[in-house]
C-alpha positions in Angstrom: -3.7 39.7 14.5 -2.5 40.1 17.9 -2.4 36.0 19.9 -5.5 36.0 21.9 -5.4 35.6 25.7 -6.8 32.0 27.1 -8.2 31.9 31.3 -8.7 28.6 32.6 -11.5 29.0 35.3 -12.8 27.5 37.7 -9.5 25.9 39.3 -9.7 24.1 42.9 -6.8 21.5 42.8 -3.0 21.7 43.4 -2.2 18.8 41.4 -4.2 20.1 38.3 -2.8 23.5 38.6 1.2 22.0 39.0 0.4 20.0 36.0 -0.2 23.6 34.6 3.2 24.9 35.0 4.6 24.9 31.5 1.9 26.0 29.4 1.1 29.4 28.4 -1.5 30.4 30.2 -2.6 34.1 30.7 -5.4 33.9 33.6 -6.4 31.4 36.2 -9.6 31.7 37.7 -11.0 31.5 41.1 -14.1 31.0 42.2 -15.3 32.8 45.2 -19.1 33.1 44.4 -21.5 30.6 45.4 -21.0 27.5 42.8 -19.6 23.8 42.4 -15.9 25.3 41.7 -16.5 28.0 45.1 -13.0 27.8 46.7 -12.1 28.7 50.3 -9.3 32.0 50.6 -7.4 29.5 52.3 -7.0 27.0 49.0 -6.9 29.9 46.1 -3.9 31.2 48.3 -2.2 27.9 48.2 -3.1 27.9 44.3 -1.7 30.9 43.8 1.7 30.8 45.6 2.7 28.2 42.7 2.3 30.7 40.3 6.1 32.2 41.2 7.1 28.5 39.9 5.7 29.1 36.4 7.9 28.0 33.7 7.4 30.0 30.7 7.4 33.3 30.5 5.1 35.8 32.4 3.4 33.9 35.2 -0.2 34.1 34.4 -2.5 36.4 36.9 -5.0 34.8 39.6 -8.6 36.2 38.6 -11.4 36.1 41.4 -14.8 35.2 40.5 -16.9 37.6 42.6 -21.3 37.6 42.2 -22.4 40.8 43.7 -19.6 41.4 46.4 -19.3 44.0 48.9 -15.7 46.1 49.4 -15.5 44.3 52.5 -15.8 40.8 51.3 -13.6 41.7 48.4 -11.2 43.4 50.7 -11.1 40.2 53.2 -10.3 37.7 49.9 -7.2 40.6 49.0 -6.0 40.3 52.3 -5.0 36.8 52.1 -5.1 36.0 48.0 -2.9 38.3 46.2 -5.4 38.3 42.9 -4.2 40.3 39.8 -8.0 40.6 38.6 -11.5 41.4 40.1 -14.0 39.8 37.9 -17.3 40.9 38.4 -20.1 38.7 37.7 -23.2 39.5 38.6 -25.1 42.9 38.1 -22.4 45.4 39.4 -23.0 48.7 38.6 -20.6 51.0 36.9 -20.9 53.1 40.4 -19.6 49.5 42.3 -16.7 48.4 39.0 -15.4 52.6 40.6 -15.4 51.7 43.8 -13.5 48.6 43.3 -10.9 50.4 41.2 -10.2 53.0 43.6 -10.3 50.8 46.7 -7.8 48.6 45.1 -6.1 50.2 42.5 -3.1 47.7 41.8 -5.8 45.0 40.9 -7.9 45.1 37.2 -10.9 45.2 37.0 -13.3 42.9 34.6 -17.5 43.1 34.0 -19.0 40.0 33.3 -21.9 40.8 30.5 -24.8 37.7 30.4 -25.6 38.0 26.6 -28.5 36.1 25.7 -28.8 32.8 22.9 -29.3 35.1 20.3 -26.7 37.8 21.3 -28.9 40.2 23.6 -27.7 41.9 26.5 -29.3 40.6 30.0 -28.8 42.9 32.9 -25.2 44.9 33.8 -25.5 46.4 30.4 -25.0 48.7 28.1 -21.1 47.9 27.9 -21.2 51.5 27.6 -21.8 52.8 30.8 -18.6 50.8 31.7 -16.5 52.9 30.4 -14.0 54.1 32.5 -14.4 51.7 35.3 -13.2 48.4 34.3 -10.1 46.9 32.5 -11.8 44.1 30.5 -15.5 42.9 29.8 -16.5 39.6 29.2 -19.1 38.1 27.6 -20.7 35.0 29.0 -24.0 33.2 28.1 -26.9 34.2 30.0 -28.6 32.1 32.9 -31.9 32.8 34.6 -30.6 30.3 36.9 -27.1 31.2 37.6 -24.8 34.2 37.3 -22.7 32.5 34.4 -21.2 29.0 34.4 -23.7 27.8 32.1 -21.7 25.4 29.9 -23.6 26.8 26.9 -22.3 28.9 23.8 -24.5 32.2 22.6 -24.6 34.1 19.0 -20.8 34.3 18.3 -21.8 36.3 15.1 -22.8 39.4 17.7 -19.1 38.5 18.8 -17.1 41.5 16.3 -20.3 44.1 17.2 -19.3 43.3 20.9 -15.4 43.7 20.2 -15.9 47.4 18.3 -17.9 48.4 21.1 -14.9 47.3 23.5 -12.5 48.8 21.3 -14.2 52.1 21.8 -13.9 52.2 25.3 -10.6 51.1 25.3 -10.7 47.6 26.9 -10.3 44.2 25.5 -13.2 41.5 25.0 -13.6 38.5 26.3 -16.0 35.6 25.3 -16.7 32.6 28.1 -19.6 30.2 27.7 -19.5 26.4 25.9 -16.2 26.6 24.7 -14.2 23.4 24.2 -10.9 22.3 22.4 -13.3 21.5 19.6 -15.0 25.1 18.8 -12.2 27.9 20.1 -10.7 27.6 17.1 -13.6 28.8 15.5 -14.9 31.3 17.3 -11.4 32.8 17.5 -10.7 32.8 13.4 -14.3 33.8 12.2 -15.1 36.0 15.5 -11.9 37.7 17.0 -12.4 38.2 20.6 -9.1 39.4 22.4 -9.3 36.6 25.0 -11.6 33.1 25.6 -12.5 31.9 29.6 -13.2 28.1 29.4 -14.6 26.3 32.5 -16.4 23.4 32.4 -15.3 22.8 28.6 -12.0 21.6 29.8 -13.5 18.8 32.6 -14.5 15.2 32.8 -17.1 14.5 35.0 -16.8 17.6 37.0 -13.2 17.6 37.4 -10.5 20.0 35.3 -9.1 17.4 32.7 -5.1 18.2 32.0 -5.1 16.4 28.4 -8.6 18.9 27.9 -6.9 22.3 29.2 -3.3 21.6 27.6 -5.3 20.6 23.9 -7.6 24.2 24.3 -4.6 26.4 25.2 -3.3 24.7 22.0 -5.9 25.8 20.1 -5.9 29.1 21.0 -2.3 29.7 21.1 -2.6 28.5 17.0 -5.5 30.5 15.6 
């Protein structure tokens, strides 16, 4: 089984990021939508300039968080952040996710999915009508109240359903929502998804906990 890919979103702090450098990370995150973690152009591009200091391996690629953008907005954030990924998280269309990729064709392009508690697909569904358009989905538990971000985990059994689907559109799955050091293991030996996004599952009181993110890229990097 192929060693599945870990992001750690959600980063806003230098310190927490340089404290970063050795592990093997695949994906940071950054926020540009509306939230707790939102982060100014000005900061992610700081963030990101560390990345050439990364010390093993392949430095990982910046992700922007984006709800519902416009090619301007996204265009303004490229102009100053050089992001290797476009992650889409509110209700893009397919029609948008092919704009994106041919306005800025060097830079992937990922669909957030909201699946519900018991596995159901919330609005920017089917995965489907994706194909062709994006580089990665990723599933994250849905929110009436917020475009992902939620903290909480869904039905990991619809996780290997979601995966084939992927699979036959030729892009890799991700699963984001409630993970922690204590349950990726899990959901990554009984389920399977190509990737895991953790958040707040790797804080303490609202702030990214080193100790949390080093033991969850552990876990990952084992199953």
């Amino acid at each position: 089984m192929t060693e599945a890919q870990v992001k750690i979103c959600g980063l806003q702090d230098v310190e927490v990021l340089k404290s970063m450098l050795r592990l093997p990370v695949d994906y940071i995150g950054l926020v540009f939508a509306p939230s707790r973690r939102q982060i100014t152009a000005e900061r992610a591009s700081e963030l990101v300039s560390l990345l050439k200091d990364w010390g093993t391996g392949k430095p990982p690629l910046a992700a922007g968080v984006f709800v519902n953008p416009d090619l301007e907005e996204l265009g303004d954030v490229l102009s100053r952040v050089p992001l290797g990924v476009i992650q889409l998280h509110g209700s893009e269309s397919p029609a948008f996710c092919q704009e994106v990729k041919t306005a800025f064709p060097d830079v992937q392009v990922w669909k957030a999915l909201p699946v519900s508690a018991d596995g159901e697909e919330k609005h920017g569904g089917p995965m489907e009508s994706y194909a062709g358009t994006v580089d990665a989905v990723l599933l994250d538990t849905y929110d009436p109240a917020q475009a992902g971000g939620s903290g909480r985990t869904f039905a990991w059994n619809q996780v290997p359903a979601y995966r084939k689907r992927a699979q036959e559109i030729g892009v890799p799955l991700f699963v984001a929502g409630g993970l922690t050091p204590d349950n990726v293991g899990e959901l990554l030996a009984d389920y399977g998804p190509d990737g895991v996004d953790v958040s707040s599952g790797v804080e303490t009181e609202g702030m990214k906990d080193i100790a949390k993110i080093t033991a969850f890229i552990e876990r990952v990097k084992q199953s």
